[in-house]
PLY file of the C-alpha trace (Angstrom):
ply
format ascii 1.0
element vertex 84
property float x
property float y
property float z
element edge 83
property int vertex1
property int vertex2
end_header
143.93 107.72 141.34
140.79 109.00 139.89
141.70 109.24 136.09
142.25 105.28 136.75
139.09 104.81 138.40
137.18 106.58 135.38
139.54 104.88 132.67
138.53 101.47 134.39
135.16 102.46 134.32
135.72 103.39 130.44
136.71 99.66 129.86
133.88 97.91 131.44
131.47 100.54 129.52
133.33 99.43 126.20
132.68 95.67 126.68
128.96 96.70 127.34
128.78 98.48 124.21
130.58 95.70 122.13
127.79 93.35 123.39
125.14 95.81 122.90
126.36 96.13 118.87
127.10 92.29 118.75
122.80 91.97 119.58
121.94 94.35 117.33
123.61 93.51 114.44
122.02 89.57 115.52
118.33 91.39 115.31
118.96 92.76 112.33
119.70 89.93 110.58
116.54 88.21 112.24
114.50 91.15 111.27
115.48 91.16 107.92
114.57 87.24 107.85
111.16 87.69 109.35
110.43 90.59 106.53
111.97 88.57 103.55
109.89 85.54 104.75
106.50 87.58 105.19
107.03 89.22 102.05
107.61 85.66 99.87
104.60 84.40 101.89
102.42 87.97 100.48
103.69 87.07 96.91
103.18 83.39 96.13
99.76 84.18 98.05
98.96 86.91 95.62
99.67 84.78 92.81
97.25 82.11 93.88
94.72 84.38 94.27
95.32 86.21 90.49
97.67 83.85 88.15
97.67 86.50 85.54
99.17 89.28 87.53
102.31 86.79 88.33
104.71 88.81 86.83
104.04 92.26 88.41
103.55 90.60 91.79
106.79 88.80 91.39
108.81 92.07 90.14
107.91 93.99 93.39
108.45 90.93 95.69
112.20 90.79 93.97
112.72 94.65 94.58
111.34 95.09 98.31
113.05 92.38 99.61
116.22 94.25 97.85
115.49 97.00 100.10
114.80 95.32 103.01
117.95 93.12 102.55
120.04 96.96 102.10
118.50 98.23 105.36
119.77 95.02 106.70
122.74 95.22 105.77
123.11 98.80 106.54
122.38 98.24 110.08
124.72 95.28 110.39
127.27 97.43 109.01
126.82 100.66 111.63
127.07 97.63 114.56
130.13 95.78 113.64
131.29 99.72 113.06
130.66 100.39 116.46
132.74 97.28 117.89
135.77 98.45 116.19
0 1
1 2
2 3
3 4
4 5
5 6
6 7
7 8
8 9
9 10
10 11
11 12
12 13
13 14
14 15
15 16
16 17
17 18
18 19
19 20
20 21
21 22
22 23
23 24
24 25
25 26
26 27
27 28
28 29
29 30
30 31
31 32
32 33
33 34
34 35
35 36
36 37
37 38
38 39
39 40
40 41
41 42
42 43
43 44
44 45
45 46
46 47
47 48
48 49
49 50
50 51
51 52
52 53
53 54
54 55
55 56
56 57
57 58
58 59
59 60
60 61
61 62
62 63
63 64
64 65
65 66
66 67
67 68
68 69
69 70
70 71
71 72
72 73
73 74
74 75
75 76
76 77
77 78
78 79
79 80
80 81
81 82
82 83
């Protein structure tokens, strides 16, 4: 009777946890919106401010995003792991 109480108790913990990785996964992929957005909104300010330094500014926009996009992804990959 008890090792059915504690595997129904198991269950309910499970669906928790599914939820739990189902949010996360959701604020990563906000989180990684938010920081993609601020850091377009950095660069095409930078580049008003100094024209001639497009270039640079541009070339670290493109590769920070790329990292902030892999964390992203990264995360939204260990929460769909834990559903499964």
């Amino acid at each position: 009777m008890t090792g059915l109480t504690l595997l129904q108790a198991a269950m309910d913990l499970a669906a928790i946890g599914k939820a739990g990785a189902g949010i996360g996964a959701g604020l990563a992929a906000i989180g990684a919106g938010l920081g993609i957005g601020n850091i377009g909104k950095g660069a095409v300010e930078a580049i008003a401010r100094q024209p001639e330094a497009g270039g640079d500014i541009r070339t670290n926009m493109i590769l920070t995003a790329a990292f902030v996009e892999g964390v992203a992804l990264f995360a939204i990959v260990v929460c769909l792991l834990i559903v499964l």
